[in-house]
C-alpha positions in Angstrom: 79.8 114.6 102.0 80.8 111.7 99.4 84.4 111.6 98.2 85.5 109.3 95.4 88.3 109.1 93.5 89.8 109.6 90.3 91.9 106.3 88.7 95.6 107.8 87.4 95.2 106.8 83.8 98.9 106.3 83.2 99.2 103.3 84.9 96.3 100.8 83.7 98.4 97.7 85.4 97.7 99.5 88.8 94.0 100.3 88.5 92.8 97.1 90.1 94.6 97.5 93.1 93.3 100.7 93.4 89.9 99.9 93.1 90.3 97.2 95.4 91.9 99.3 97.8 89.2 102.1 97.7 86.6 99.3 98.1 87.8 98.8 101.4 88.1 102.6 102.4 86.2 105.6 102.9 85.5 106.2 99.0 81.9 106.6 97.4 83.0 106.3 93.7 86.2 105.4 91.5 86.3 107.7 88.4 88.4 107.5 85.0 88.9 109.8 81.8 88.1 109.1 78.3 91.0 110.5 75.6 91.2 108.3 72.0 94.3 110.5 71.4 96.4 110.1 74.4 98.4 106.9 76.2 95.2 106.2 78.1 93.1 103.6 79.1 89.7 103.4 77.2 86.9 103.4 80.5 84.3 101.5 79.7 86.4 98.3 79.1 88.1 99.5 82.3 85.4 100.3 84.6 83.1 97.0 83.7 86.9 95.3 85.4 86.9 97.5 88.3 82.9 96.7 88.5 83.8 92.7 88.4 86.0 92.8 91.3 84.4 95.7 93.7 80.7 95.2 95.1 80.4 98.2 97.0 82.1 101.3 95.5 80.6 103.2 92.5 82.1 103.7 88.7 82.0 106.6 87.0 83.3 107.6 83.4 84.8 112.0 83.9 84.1 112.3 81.1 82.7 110.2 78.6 83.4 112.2 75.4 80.0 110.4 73.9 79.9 112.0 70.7 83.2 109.8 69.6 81.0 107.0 70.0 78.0 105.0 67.9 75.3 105.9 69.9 74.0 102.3 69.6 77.0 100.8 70.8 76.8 103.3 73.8 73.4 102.5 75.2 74.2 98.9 75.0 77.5 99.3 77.0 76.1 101.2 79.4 73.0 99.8 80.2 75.4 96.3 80.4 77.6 97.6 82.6 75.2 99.6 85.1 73.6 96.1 85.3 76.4 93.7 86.1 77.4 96.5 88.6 74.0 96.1 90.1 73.5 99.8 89.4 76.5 101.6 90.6 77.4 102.7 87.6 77.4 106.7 86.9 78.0 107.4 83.2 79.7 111.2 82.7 79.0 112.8 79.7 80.7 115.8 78.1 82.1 117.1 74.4 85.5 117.4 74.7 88.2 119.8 73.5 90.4 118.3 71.5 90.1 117.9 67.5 92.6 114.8 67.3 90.0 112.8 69.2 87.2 113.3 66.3 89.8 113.0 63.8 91.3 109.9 65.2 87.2 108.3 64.9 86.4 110.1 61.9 83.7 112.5 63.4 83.5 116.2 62.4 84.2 118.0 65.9 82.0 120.9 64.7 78.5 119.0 65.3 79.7 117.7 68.7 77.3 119.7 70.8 74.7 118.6 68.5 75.6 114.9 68.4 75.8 114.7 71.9 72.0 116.4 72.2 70.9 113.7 70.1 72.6 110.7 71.9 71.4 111.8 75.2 67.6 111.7 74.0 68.3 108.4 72.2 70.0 106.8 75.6 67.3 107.7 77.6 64.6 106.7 74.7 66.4 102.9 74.5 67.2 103.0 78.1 63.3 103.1 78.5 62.6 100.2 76.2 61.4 101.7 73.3 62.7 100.7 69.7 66.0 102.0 68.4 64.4 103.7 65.9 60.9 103.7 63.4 62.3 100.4 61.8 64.4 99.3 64.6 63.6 97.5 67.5 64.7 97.9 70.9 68.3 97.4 72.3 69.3 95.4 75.7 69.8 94.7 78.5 67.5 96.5 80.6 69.6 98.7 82.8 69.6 97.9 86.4 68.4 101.2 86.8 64.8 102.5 86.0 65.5 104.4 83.1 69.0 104.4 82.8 72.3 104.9 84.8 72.9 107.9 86.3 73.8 110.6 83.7 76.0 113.3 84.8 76.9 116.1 82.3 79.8 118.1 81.9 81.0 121.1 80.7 80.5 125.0 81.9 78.6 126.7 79.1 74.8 127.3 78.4 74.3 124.2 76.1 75.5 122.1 79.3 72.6 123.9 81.9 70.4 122.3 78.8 71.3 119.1 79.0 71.1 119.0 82.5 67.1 120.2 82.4 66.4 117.9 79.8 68.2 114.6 80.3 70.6 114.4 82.8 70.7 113.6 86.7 73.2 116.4 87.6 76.3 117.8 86.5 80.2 117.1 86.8 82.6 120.1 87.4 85.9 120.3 86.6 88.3 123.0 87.1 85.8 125.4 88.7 86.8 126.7 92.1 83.9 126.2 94.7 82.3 129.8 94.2 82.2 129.5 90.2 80.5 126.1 90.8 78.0 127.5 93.3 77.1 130.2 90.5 76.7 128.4 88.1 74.9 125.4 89.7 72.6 127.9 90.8 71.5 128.5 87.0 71.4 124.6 86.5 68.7 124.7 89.4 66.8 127.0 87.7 66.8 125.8 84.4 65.9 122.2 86.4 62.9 123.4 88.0 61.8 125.6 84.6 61.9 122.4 83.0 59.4 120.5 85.4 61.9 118.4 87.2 61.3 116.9 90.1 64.1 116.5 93.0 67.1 118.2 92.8 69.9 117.9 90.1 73.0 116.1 91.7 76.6 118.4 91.8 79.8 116.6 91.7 83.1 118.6 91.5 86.6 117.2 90.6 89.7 118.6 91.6 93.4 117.2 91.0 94.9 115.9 93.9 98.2 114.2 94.9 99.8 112.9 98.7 102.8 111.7 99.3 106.3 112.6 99.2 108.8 114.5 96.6 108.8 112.0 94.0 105.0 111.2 94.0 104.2 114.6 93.7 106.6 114.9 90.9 105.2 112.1 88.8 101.9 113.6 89.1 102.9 117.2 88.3 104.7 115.5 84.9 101.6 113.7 84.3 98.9 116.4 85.0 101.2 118.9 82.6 102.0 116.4 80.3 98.5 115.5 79.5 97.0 119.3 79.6 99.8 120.4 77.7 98.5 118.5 74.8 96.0 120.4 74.2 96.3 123.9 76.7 99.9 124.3 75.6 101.2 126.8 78.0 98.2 126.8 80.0 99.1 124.0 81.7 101.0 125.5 84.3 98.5 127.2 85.8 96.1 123.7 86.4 99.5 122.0 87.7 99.9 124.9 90.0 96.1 124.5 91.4 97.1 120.5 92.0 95.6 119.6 95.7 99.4 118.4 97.1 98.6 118.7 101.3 96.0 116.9 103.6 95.0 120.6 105.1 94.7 121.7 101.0 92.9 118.7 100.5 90.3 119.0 103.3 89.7 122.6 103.0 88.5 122.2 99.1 86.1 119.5 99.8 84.5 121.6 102.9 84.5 124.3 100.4 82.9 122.7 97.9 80.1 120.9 100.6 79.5 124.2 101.0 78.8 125.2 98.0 76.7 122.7 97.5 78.0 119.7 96.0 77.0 116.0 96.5 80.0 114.7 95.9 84.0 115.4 95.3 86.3 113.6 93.2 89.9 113.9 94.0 91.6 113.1 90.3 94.8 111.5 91.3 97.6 112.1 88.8 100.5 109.6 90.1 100.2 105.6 90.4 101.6 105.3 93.6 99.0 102.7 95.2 99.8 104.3 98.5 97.9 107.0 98.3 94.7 105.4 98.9 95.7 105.7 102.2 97.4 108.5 102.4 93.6 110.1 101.3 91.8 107.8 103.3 93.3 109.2 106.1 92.7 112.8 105.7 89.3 112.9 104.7 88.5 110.5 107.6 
């Protein structure tokens, strides 16, 4: 079982010392969110840093909300940075939930779905080496992967099994407990193998996590409410109560999730204190 971990966004002065950190621990991959609306950094920018000064340890965006971008722009910047990482870029995909993000970029939050279905045939269309478009020609670099980074998708309704089938490598779950995920990865296998897929889709879960004591685990209950307060309102004290706050919590959710079948588990971290790098190091090893 793989477990990476998820940056604290509040803190972008502290990221490379986490990532340099993980690089030297246990971790398979260092994720980050993607918010235009919210005192966060933007990932891509952040990740192709984290990429400059790790070799080993994988980058991941959780999620890219790809439809507030030019799709253009996107398949350039990814396929850029999953090649000066020498392929250990994963790029996360989903739609989002929050209007003030589209209105912030000018895009009509009603089409997202549909925008993002048309972005993920264009990646993989450029990502191949084929012209942008009838009168345009193709876009680099050539990724360092055959066809593209790694495309997780995320999101937990029908349109998201879709993607999956059609253009992804495997999907991202967040806030799913393990036996909602093993359900509904169970359709996503389906829908794979009715699509003529070879392999196996990849499952990664996420789940908020803090260690260490009283005041850490008070930042990152402020910081987990405060940021799904902005757009769950009240809500947000239920996913603050769910927070992963023990070693024992800690390694009974990623057993459970192993178990239901994931590849992969991020622990999202919610409070800048460097020292818990360690502190999770330690109790998944």
């Amino acid at each position: 079982m793989k477990v990476g971990l998820g940056l604290p966004a509040s803190d972008p002065a502290s990221l490379l010392g986490w990532a340099r950190r993980a690089e030297a621990g246990p971790f398979s991959t260092l994720g980050l969110l993607d918010r235009i609306v919210y005192d966060t950094p933007e990932p891509m920018v952040t990740l192709a840093a984290i990429a400059g000064i790790t070799s080993r340890i994988r980058v991941q965006t959780e999620v890219l909300l790809a439809p507030l971008r030019a799709t253009a722009l996107l398949a350039k910047q990814a396929a850029t940075l999953d090649r000066i990482s020498e392929g250990r870029f994963t790029l996360g995909v989903g739609v989002g939930a929050r209007e003030d993000d589209y209105r912030a970029v000018g895009v009509d939050a009603r089409s997202r779905g549909r925008r993002l279905n048309e972005q993920m045939a264009t990646l993989r269309r450029v990502w191949a080496g084929e012209p942008y478009a009838e009168d345009i020609g193709p876009i680099g670099p050539a990724p360092a992967r055959r066809g593209g980074p790694e495309v997780l998708v995320g999101g937990s309704v029908p349109a998201t099994v879709e993607r999956i089938a059609r253009w992804g490598d495997g999907f991202l779950s967040t806030r799913l407990s393990p036996e909602q995920v093993s359900r509904f990865f169970e359709t996503i296998e389906a829908s794979w193998r009715a699509a003529g897929r070879a392999g196996h889709p990849r499952l990664v879960a996420q789940v908020n996590a803090a260690l260490g004591p009283e005041p850490v685990l008070e930042e990152a209950r402020n910081t987990l409410g405060g940021y799904y307060r902005s757009f769950m309102g009240d809500g947000a004290a239920r996913v603050v109560d769910e927070m992963l706050s023990t070693p024992e919590a800690i390694r009974q959710a990623v057993t459970a999730y192993g178990d239901a079948g994931a590849d992969e588990v991020m622990l999202y971290c919610w409070s800048s204190d460097l020292d818990q790098v360690d502190r999770i190091a330690d109790t998944i090893t």
